[in-house]
C-alpha positions as CSV (number, residue, x, y, z in Angstrom):
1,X,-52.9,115.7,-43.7
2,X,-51.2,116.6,-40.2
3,X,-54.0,118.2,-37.8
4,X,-53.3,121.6,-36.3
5,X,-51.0,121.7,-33.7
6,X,-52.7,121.6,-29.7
7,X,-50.0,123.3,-28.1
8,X,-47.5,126.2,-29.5
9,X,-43.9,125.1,-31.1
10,X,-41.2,126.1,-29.7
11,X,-39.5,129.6,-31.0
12,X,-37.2,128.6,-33.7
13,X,-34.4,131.1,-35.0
14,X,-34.6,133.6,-37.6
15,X,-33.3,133.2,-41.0
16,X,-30.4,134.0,-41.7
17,X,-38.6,161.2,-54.2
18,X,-36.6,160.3,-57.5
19,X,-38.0,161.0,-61.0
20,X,-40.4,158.1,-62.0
21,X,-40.2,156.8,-65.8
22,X,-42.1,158.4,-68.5
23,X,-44.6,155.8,-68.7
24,X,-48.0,156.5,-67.2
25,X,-49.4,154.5,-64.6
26,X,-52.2,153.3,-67.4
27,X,-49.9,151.9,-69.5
28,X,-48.3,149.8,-66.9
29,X,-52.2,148.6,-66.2
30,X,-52.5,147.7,-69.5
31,X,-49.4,145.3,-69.3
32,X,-49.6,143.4,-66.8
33,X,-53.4,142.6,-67.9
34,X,-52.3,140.3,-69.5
35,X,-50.5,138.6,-67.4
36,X,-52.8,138.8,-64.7
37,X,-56.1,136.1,-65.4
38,X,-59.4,135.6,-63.7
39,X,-59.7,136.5,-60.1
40,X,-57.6,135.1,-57.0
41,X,-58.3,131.7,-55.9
42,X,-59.0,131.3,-53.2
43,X,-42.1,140.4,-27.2
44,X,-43.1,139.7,-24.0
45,X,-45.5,137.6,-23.0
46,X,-48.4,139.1,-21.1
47,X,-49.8,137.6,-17.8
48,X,-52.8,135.5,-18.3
49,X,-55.3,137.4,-16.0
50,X,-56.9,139.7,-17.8
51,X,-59.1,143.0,-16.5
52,X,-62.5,143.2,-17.4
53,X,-62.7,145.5,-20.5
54,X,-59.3,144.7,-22.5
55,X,-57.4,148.3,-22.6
56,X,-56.0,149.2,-25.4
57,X,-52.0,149.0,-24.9
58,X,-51.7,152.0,-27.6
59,X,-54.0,154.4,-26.2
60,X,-51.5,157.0,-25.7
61,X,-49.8,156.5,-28.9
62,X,-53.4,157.1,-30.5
63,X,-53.3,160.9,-30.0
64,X,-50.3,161.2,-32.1
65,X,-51.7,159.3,-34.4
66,X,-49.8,160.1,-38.0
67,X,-52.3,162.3,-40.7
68,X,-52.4,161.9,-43.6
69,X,-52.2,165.1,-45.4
70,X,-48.6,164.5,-47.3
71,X,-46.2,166.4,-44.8
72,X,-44.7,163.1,-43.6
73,X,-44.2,162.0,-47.3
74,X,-42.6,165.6,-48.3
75,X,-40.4,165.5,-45.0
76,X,-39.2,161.6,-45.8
77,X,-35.7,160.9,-47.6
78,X,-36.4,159.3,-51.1
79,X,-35.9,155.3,-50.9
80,X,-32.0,154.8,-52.7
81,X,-32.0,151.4,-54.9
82,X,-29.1,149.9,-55.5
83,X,-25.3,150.6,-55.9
84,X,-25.1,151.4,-59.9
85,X,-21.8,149.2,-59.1
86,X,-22.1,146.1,-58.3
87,X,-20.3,145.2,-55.2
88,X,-19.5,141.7,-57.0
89,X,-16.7,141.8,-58.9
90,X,-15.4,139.9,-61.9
91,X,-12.6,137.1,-61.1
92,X,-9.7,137.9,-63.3
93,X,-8.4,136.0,-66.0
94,X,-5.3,134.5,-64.7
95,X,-7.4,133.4,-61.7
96,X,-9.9,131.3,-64.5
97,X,-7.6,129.7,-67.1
98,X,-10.1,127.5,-68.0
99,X,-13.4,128.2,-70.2
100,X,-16.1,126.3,-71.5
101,X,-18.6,127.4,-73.9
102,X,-21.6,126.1,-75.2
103,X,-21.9,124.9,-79.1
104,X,-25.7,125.9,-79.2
105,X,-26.5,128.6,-76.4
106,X,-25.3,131.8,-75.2
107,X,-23.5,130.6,-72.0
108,X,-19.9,129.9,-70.6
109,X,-18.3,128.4,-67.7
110,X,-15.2,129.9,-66.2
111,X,-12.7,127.6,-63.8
112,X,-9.6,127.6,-62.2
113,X,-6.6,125.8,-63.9
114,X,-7.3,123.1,-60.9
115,X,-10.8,122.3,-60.9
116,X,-11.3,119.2,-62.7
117,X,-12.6,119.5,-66.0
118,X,-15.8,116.9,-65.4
119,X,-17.0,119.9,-63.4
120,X,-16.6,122.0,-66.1
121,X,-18.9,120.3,-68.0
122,X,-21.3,119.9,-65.6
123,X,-21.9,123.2,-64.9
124,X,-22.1,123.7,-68.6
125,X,-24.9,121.3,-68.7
126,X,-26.8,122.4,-65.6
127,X,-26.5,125.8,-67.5
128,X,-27.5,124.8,-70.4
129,X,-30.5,123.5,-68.7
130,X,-31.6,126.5,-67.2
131,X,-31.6,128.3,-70.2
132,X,-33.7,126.0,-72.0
133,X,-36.6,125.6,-69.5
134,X,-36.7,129.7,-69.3
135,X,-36.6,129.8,-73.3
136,X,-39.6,127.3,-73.0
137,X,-41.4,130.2,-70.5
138,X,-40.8,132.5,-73.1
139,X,-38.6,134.9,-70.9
140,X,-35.6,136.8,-72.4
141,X,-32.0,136.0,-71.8
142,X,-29.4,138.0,-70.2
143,X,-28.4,141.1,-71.4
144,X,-25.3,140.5,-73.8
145,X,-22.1,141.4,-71.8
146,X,-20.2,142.6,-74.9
147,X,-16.4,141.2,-74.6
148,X,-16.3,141.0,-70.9
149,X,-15.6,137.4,-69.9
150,X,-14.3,136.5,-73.5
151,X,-17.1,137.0,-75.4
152,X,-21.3,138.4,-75.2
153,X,-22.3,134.9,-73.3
154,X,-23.2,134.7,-69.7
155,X,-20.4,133.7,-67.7
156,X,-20.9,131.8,-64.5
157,X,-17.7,131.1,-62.3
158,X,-16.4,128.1,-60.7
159,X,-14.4,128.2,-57.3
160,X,-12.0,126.2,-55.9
161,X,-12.7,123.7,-52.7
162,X,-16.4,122.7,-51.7
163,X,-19.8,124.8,-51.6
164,X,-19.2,127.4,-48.4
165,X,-21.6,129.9,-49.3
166,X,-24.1,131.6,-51.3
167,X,-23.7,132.5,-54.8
168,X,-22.2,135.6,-55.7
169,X,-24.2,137.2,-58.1
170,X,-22.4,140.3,-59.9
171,X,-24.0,142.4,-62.5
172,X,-21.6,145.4,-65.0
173,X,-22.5,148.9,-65.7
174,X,-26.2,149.9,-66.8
175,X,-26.2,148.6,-70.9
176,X,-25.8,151.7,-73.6
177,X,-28.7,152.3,-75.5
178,X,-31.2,150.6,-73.3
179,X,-34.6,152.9,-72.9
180,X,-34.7,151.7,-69.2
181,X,-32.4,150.5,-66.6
182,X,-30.7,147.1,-68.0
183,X,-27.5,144.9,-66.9
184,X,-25.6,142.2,-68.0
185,X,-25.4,139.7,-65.2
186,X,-22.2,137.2,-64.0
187,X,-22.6,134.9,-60.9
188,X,-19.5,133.0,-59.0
189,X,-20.5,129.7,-57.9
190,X,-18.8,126.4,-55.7
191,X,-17.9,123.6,-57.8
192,X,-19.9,120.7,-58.4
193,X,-18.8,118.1,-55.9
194,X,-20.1,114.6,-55.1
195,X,-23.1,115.1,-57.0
196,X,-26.7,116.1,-55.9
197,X,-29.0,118.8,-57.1
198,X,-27.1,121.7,-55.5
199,X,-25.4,122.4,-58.4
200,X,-28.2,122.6,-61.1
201,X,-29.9,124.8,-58.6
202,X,-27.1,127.2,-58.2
203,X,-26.5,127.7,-62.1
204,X,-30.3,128.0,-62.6
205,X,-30.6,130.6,-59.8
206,X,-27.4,132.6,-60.9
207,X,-29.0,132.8,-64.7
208,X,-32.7,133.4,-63.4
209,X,-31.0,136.8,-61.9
210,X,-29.8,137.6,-64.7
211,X,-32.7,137.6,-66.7
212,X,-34.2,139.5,-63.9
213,X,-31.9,142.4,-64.4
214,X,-32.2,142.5,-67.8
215,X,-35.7,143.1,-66.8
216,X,-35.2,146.0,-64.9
217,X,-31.6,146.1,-63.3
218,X,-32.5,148.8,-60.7
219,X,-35.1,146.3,-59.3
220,X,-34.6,146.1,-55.2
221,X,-32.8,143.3,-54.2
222,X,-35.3,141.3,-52.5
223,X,-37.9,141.1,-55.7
224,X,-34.3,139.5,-57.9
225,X,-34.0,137.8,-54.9
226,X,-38.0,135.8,-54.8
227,X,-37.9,135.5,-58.4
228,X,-34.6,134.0,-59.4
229,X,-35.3,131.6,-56.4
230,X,-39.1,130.9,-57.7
231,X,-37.5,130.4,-61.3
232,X,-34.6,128.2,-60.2
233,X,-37.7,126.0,-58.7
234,X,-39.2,125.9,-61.2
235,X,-36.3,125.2,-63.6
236,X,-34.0,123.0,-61.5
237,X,-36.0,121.4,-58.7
238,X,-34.1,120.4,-55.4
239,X,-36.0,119.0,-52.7
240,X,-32.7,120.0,-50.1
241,X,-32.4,123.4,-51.3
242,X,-36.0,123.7,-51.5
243,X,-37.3,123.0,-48.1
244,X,-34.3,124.5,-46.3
245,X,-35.4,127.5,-47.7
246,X,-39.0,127.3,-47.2
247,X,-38.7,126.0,-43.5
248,X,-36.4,129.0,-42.9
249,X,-39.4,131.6,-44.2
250,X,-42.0,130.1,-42.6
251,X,-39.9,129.9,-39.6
252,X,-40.1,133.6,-39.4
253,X,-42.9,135.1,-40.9
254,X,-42.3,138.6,-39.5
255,X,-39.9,138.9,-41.6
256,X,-40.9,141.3,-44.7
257,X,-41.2,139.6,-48.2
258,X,-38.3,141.5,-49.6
259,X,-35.8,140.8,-46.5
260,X,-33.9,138.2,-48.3
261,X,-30.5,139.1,-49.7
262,X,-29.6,138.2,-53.4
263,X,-27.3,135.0,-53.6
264,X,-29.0,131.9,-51.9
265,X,-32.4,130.0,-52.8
266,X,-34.8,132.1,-50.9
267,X,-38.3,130.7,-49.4
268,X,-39.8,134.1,-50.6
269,X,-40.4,132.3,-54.0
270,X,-43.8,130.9,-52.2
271,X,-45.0,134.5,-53.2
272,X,-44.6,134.6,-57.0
273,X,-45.5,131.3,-56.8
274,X,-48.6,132.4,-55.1
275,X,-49.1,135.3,-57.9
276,X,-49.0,132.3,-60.0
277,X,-51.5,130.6,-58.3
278,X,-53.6,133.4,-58.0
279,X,-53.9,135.7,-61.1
280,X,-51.8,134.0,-63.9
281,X,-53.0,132.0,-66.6
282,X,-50.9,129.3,-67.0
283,X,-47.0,129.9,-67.5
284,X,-45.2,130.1,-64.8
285,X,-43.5,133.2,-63.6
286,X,-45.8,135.2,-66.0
287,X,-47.1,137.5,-63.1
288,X,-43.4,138.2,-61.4
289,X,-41.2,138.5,-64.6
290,X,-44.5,141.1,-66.0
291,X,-43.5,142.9,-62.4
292,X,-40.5,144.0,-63.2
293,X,-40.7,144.5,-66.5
294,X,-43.5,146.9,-66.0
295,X,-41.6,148.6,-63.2
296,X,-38.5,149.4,-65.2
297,X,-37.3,152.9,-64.2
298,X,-34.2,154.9,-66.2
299,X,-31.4,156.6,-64.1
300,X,-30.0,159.3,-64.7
301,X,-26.3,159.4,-65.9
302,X,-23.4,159.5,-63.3
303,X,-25.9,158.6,-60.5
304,X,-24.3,156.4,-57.6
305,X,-27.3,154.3,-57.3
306,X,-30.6,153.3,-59.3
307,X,-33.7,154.9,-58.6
308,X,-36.2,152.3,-58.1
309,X,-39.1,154.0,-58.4
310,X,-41.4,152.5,-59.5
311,X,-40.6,149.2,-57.6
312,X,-42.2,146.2,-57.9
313,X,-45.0,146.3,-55.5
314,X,-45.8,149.9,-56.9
315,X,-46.5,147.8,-60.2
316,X,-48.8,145.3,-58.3
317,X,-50.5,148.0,-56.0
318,X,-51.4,149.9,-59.3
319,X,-52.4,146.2,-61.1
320,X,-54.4,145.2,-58.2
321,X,-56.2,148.6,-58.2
322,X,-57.7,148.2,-61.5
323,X,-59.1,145.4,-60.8
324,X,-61.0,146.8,-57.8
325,X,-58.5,144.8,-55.3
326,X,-55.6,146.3,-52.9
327,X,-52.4,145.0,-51.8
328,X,-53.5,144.9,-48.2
329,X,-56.2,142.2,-49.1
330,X,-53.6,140.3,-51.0
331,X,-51.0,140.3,-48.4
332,X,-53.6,139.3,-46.3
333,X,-54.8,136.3,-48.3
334,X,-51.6,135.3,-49.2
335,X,-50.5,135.0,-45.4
336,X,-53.3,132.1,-44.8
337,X,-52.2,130.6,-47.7
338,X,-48.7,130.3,-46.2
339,X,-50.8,128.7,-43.1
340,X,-51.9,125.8,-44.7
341,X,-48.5,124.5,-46.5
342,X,-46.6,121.4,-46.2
343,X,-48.2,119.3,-44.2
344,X,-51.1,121.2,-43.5
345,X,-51.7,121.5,-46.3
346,X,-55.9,121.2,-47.3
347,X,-55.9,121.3,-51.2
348,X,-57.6,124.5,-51.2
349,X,-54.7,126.9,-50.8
350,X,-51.4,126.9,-52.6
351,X,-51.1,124.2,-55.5
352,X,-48.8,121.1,-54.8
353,X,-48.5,122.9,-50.7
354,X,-48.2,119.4,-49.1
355,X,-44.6,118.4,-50.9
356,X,-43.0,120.0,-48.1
357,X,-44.4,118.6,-45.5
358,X,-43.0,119.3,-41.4
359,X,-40.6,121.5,-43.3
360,X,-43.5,124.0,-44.7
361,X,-45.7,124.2,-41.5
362,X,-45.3,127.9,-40.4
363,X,-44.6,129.0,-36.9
364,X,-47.8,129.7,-34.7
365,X,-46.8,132.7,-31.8
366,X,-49.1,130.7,-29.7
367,X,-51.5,128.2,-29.1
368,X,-54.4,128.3,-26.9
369,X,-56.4,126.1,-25.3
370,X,-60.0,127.6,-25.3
371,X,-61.0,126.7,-21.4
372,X,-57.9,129.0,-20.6
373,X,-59.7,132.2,-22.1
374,X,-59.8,135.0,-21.8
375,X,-56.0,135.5,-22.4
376,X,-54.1,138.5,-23.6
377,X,-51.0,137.5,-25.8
378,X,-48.1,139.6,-27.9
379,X,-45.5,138.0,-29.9
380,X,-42.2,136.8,-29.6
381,X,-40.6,139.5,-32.3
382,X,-42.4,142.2,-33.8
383,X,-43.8,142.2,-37.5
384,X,-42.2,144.0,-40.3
385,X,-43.9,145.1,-43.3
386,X,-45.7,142.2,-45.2
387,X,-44.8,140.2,-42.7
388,X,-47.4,137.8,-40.7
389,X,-48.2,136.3,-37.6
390,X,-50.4,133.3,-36.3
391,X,-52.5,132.7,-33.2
392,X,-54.0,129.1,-32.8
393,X,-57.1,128.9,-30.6
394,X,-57.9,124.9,-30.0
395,X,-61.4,123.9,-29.8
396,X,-60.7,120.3,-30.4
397,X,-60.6,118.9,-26.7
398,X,-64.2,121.1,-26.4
399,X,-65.8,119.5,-29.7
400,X,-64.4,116.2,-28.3
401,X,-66.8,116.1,-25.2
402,X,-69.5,117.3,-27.2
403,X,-69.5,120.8,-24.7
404,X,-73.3,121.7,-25.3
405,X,-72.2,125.6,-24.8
406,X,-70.3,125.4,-27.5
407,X,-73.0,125.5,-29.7
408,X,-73.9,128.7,-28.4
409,X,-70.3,130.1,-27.7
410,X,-69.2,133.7,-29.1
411,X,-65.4,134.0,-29.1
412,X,-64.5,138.4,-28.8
413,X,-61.6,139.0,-30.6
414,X,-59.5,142.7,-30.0
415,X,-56.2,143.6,-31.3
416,X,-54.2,146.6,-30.5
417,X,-50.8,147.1,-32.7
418,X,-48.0,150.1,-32.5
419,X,-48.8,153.2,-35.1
420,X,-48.1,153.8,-37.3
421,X,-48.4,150.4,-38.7
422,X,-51.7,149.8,-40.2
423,X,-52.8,145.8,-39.4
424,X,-55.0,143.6,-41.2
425,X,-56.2,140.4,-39.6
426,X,-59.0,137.2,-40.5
427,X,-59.6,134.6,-38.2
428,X,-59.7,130.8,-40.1
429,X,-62.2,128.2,-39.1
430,X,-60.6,125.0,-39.8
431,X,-62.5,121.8,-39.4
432,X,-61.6,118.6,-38.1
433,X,-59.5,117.4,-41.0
434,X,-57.5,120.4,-40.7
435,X,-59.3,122.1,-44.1
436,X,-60.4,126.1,-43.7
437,X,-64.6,125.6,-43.4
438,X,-65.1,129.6,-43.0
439,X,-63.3,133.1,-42.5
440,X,-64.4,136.1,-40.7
441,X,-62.6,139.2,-41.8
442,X,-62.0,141.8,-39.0
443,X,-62.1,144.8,-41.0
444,X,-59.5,147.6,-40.1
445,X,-59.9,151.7,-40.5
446,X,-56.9,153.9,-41.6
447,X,-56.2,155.7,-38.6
448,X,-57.0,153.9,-36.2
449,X,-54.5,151.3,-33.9
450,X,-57.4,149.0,-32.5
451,X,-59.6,146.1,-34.5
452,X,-62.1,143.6,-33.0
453,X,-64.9,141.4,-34.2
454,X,-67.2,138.5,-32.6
455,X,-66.6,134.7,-33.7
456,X,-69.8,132.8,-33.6
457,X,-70.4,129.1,-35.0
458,X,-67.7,127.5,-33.2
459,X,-69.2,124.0,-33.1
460,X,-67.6,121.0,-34.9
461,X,-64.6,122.7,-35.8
462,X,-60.7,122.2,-34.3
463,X,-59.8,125.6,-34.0
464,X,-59.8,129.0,-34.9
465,X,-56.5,130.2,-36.5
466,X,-56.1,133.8,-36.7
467,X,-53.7,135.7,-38.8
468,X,-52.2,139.2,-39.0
469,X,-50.5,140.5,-41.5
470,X,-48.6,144.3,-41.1
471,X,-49.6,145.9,-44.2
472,X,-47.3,149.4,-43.8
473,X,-47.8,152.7,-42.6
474,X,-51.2,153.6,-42.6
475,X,-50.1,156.8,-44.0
476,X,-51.8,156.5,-47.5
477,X,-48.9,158.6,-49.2
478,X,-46.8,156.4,-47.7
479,X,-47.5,153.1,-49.1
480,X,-45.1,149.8,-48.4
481,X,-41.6,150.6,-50.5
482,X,-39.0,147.3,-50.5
483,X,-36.0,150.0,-50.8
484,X,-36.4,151.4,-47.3
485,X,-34.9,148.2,-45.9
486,X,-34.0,147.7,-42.7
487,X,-37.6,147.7,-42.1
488,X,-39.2,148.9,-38.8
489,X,-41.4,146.0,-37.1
490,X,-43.9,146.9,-34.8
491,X,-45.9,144.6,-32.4
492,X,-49.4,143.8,-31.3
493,X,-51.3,142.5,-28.7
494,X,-54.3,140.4,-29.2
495,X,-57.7,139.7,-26.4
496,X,-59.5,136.7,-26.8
497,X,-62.2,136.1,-24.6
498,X,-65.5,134.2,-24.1
């Protein structure tokens, strides 16, 4: 295990109200239940001198301080879901002359007349694949497509030349007859090339979206997007495709959970993957699939986009809530879980974490020696909604010479964030072999822009890693909604003193 790091990484670059369906809230409860086992496992920079009581940088702000009595809901536009048509179109048939279809499963493989017809078959294979290991998860399979493509198999597309981009994922018009919002699902894909994994990751991605949109084709973008990437890892495993991915999510963590765009392996699969972890009982993908099936809505006729409400993480907010747990704590819990991947990893967190190694270490804003304190620091970006951030406070070079003070030490913690962003933060104790050996919550108040708490016990241990995580608007009746993307960050600044 790779200690925690003594001074900060450098800044890397980013990576790349509507009628809600007839089924009460209860019911919804009721299905994910089952799905849902046992209880969770576990800007600028500011000068270094500080004053002697740490202002708070929000003060002024505070006095307009959103309420939260329902006006702001009532005067907000409803979130839009997406186009009813999909911006991805079919290729024609003269542009594929060539078809292969499988003897045994629903699913075809178109091509142009000049791609070779080894990687016809491949694809086929890789396909076939995919839609054995999600039969063996128990998950449906795309929504028949009727005669479109030749025939009610899924079709995935072949182009010509080498892999330049991300898959193309397509979906047709909402299915007939369906109680609640359902597509068939296409995808056009590069050719296989000179071999790899890329390939059987593509088609198992393409066809994990489409089982997602059976599920609920209304579903925002972002939740097709972490699933079909979680089930495509689970289903097809590629260590390249992988760990690109991840290293570009933890890269940027203030980036929201939903940002990714639907096409390309996304590192957002670390959170069903967490859901897994945390609340499902064995089968993978239980918990995210049961999401959006459970928050299925049903649009009206002749409307020019779905409405997605419920989304996803209304489904989980409402889950979580009968269980006497809220969102906020689980974003919270699962943004210290993303600190202690790869090669952090402690075995405590997130099962099989250490696999990725440099590429899953997430980015710390800063890292601080302790004799520097007190400091005042803000980030380098500001957070989005569900996104997180990470201070590292080193105490190693202290515990090294055996400081007798440090016994005795108190470490004040204050944070101070933009409204009307409502913050939740914990600060780690990790020990000398890098493994968490306590947590202090700092508990924060609806309404209020300010948290702090006092650190004690500091002896033995390497640091104190403390993490944020933006939680939404603090306006109760406006909770966290993935369709309102582009999302508006907000930043912070945290006091640490001694």
């Amino acid at each position: 295990m790779r200690p925690f790091p003594t001074r900060a990484p450098a800044a890397r670059p980013r990576r790349a109200p509507a009628p809600r369906r007839a089924a009460p809230w209860a019911l919804v409860v009721l299905a994910l239940g089952a799905a849902l086992g046992g209880p969770p496992a576990a800007a600028a920079r500011a000068p270094d001198a500080p004053p002697a009581k740490p202002p708070s940088p929000v003060a002024s702000a505070q006095a307009g301080a959103p309420s939260d009595d329902g006006a702001s809901a009532a005067a907000a536009p409803p979130a839009q879901g997406r186009p009813v048509v999909s911006p991805v179109q079919r290729p024609g048939e003269r542009d594929v002359q060539r078809r292969a279809c499988s003897f045994t499963l629903p699913v075809c493989v178109h091509a142009p007349a000049d791609v070779p017809g080894a990687a016809l078959l491949e694809s086929l294979t890789h396909l076939e694949a995919a839609m054995r290991a999600y039969d063996a998860l128990g998950l449906p399979r795309p929504l028949p497509d009727g005669a479109r493509g030749g025939g009610p198999a899924y079709d995935l597309y072949l182009e010509r030349g080498p892999r330049r981009g991300p898959t193309r994922v397509g979906y047709d018009l909402r299915a007939l007859g369906e109680r609640f919002d359902a597509a068939s699902a296409f995808a056009s894909v590069a050719a296989p090339g000179r071999g790899g994994c890329a390939s059987a990751s593509d088609a198992a991605y393409a066809l994990g979206a489409a089982v997602a949109m059976r599920l609920d084709a209304g579903a925002e973008e972002g939740a097709i997007a972490m699933t079909a990437s979680y089930l495509a890892a689970i289903a097809a495993p590629c260590a390249a495709e992988e760990l690109a991915a991840v290293d570009a999510f933890q890269r940027a963590p203030e980036r929201a959970l939903t940002g990714a765009a639907l096409g390309a392996l996304d590192g957002g699969l670390l959170f069903p993957w967490y859901l897994d972890d945390a609340y499902g009982t064995g089968t993978p993908a239980q918990v995210a699939t049961s999401l959006l099936a459970i928050a299925a809505q049903s649009t009206p006729a002749g409307a020019a986009r779905f409405h997605a409400e419920p989304d996803t993480f209304d489904a989980l907010r409402a889950s979580l809530r009968s269980r006497g747990e809220d969102l906020d704590d689980l974003l919270l819990e699962f943004a210290i879980a993303r600190a202690f991947l790869g090669s952090r990893s402690d075995g405590a967190h997130l099962s099989d974490a250490a696999r990725f190694g440099d590429f899953g270490r997430v980015r710390f804003e800063w890292s601080l020696p302790y004799a520097t304190l007190p400091r005042r620091v803000a980030p380098l970006r500001p957070i989005e909604p569900t996104g997180a951030t990470y201070l590292w406070l080193d105490l190693s070079a202290e515990n090294a010479a055996a400081r007798p003070d440090l016994r005795t030490a108190e470490i004040t913690f204050v944070a101070d964030w933009e409204l009307p962003a409502l913050f939740r933060w914990a600060i780690v104790k990790v020990d000398a072999q890098g493994a968490e050996a306590g947590r202090v919550d700092v508990a924060g108040v609806f309404g209020s822009s300010r948290a702090q708490r006092t650190v004690v016990g500091l002896d033995g241990l390497s640091g104190l890693l403390v993490v944020g995580v933006n939680a939404g608007s603090m306006i109760r009746s406006l909770p966290f909604d993935p369709d309102d993307a582009p999302f508006m960050p907000h930043a912070y600044t945290v006091w640490l003193s001694r």
